[in-house]
KEDOSE-216336 format. One line per 10 residues: for each residue x negated, y, z negated of C-alpha. Coordinates in Angstrom, 3 decimals, padded with zeros to 6 digits, always signed. Layout:
// residues N
X/Y/Z | ...
// end
This chain:
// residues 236
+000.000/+000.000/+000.000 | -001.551/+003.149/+001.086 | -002.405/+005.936/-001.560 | -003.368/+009.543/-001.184 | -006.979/+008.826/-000.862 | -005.788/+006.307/+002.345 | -004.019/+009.221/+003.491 | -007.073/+011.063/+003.521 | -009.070/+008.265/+004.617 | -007.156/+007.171/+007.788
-006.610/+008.878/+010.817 | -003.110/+010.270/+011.222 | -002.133/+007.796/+014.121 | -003.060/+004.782/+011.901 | -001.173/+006.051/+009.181 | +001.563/+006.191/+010.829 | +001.716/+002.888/+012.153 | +000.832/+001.709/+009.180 | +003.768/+003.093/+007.438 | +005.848/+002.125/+010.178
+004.859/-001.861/+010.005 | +005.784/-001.252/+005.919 | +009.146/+000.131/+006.658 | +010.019/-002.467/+009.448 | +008.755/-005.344/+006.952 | +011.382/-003.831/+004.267 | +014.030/-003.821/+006.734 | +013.182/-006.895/+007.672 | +013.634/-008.882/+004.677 | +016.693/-007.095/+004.122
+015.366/-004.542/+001.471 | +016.640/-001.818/+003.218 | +020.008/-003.448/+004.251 | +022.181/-002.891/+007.668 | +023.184/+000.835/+007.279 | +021.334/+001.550/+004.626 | +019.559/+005.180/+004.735 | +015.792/+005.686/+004.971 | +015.016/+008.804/+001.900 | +012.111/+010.260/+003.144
+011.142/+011.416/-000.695 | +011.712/+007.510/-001.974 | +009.688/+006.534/+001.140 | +006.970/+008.848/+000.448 | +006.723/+008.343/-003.900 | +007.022/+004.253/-002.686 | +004.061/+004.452/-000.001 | +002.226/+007.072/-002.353 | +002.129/+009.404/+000.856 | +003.064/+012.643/+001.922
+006.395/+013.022/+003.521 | +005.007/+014.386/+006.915 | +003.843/+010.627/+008.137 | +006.773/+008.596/+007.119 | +008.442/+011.603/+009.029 | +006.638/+010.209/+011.915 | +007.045/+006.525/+011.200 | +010.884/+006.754/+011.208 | +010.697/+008.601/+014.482 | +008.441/+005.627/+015.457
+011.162/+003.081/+014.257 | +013.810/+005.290/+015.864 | +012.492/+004.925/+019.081 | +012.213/+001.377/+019.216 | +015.931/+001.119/+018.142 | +015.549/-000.135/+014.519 | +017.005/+002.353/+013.157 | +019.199/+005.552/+013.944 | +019.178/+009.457/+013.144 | +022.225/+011.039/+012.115
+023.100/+014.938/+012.056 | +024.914/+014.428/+008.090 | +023.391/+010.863/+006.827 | +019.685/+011.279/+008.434 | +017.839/+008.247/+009.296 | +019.528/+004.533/+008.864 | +019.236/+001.049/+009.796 | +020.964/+001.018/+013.083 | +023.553/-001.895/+013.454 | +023.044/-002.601/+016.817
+025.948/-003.786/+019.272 | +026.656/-007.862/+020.105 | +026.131/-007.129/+023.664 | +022.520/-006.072/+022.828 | +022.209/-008.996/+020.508 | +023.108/-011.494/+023.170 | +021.386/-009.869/+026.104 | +018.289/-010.202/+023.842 | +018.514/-013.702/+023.224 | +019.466/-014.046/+026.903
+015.939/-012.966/+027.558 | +014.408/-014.670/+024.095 | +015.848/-018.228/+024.888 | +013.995/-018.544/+028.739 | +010.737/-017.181/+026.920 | +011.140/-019.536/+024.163 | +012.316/-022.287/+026.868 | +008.784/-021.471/+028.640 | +006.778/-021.584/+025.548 | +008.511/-025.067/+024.777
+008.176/-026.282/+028.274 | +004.671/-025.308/+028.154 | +003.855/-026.980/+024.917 | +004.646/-030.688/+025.693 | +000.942/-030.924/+027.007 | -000.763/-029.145/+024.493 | +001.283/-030.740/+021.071 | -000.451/-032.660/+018.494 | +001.058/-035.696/+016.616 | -000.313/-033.684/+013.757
+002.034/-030.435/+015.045 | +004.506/-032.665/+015.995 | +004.790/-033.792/+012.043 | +004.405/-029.946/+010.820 | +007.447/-028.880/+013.138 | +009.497/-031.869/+011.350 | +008.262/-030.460/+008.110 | +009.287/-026.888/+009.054 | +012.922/-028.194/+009.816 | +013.363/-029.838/+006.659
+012.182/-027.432/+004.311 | +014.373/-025.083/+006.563 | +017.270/-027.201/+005.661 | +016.632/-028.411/+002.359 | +015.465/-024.653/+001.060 | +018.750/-023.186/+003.026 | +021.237/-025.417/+001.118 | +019.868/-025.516/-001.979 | +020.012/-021.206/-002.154 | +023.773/-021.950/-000.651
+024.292/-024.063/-003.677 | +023.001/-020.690/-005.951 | +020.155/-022.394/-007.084 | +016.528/-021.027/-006.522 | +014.159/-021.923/-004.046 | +011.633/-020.689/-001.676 | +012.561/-018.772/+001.237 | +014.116/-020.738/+004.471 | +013.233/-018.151/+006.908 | +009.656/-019.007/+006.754
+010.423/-022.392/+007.565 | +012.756/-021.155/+010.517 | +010.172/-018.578/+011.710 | +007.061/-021.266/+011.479 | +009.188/-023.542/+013.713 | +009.703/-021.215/+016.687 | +005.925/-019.508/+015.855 | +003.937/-022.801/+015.963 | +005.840/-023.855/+019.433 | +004.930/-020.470/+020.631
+001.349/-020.700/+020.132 | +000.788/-024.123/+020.918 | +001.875/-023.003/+024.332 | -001.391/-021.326/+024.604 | +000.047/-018.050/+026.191 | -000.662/-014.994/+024.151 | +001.344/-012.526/+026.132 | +004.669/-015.139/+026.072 | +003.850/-014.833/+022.113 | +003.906/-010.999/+021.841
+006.766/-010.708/+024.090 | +008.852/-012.853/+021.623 | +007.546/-011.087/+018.742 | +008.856/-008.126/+020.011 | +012.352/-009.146/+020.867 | +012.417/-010.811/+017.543 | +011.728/-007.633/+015.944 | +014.741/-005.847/+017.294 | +017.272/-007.281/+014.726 | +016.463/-007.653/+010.760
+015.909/-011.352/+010.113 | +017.551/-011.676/+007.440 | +020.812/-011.594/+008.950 | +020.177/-014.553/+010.969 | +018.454/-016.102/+007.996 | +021.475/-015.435/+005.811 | +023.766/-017.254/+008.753 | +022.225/-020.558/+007.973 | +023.316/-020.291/+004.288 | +026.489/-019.101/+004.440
+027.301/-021.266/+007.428 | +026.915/-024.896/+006.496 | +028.169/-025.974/+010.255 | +025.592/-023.495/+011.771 | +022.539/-024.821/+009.246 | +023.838/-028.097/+010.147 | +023.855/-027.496/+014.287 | +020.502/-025.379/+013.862 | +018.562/-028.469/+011.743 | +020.118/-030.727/+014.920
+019.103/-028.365/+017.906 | +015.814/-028.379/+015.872 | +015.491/-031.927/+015.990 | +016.250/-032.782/+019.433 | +013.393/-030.301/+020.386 | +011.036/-031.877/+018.657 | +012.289/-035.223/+019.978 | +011.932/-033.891/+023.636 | +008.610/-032.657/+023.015 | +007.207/-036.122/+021.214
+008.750/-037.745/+024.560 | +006.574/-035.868/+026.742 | +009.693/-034.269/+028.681 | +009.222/-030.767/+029.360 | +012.306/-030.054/+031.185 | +014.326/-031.385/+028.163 | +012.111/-029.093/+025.469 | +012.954/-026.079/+027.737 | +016.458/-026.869/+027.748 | +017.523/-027.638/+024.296
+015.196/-024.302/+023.030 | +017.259/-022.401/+025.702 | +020.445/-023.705/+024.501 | +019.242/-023.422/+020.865 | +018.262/-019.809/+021.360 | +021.402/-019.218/+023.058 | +023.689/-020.321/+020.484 | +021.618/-018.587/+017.584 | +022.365/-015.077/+019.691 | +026.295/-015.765/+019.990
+026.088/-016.611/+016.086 | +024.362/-013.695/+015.577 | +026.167/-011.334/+017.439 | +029.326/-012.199/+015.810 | +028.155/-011.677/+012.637 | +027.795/-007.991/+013.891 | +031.383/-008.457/+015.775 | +032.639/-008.692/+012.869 | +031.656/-006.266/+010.444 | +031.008/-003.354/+013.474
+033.542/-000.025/+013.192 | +032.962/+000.189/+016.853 | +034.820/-002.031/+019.087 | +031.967/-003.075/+022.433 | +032.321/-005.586/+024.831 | +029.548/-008.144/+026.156
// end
């Protein structure tokens, strides 16, 4: 976490991004929630900054469409529309079906075994916290699933790409899906395992497939989750 002497120490443009990678992680994990406002002041005391940079890292955030300015509530998470959710995972489920496709000749057994692992503790971790009882997060388990297919494809571009889509939407809506939604955890630990059942075969046309469907389905699950708690009525 930065302090006054980092302000001092770093240049202004690193600051900034700094801050902004700080802000978008606290989104991310829901911290900040859907809607919520962005203080500049609480920003600032929390970062141990001035107010000037994380002036400029919500402008940063703002234009990349995390989060929205408004004339009487200032900046806020921005709750973006279904139609942008699913044309995003329109576009994240053929880069995901590439990196799949791609990673049938490049998988370990070893990776094979740690993507099985991933899926369990996905499940097991997701139920137990729908149950109320305590146990470590499920979205790591989720995220290292997708993230270890995406680098075993061996393209670092593809990788960036969907990092960057992935970091349009706070994950832990989608992360929060798979609790409250025992059929959904249930369908999402099944689209899991036929993936990894297509990759131990050797069949690339079947990995790409099943991630594209599996991607698919996650973005219509996700986008009416925003459906329906959106003032705003959009199409798509």
């Amino acid at each position: 976490m930065p302090d006054q002497a980092d302000e001092e120490a770093l240049s202004p443009a690193t600051l900034v991004d700094d801050l902004a990678a700080k802000i978008r992680d606290l989104i991310m994990a829901g911290e900040i929630p859907i809607g919520g406002q962005l203080r500049q002041a609480d920003l600032a005391a929390t970062f141990g900054v001035s107010r000037t940079p994380v002036r400029e890292a919500i402008r940063q955030l703002q234009s990349g469409g995390l989060i929205a300015v408004h004339p009487n509530r200032g900046a806020v998470v921005r709750v973006p529309a279904p139609w942008e959710v699913r044309e995003a995972y329109e576009v994240r489920a053929e880069l995901e079906a590439l990196a799949a496709r791609r990673a049938v000749s490049r998988i370990t057994r070893e990776q094979l075994d740690e993507l099985e692992v991933s899926n369990r503790e996905m499940y097991e971790h997701s139920a137990a916290q729908s149950a109320g009882e305590q146990a470590p997060t499920h979205r790591r388990a989720n995220d290292a699933f997708h993230t270890l297919i995406t680098e075993i494809s061996g393209n670092a571009r593809l990788g960036r790409t969907i990092e960057d889509l992935n970091g349009a939407f706070p994950r832990n809506v989608s992360s929060q899906l798979i609790v409250t939604d025992s059929r959904h955890r249930d369908e999402n630990f099944a689209e899991h395992e036929r993936i990894v059942a297509a990759l131990r075969a050797g069949d690339a046309d079947a990995a790409a497939e099943e991630m594209r469907v599996h991607v698919i389905k996650a973005g219509d699950a996700l986008a009416r989750w925003y459906e329906q708690r959106s003032s705003t009525v959009f199409s798509g």
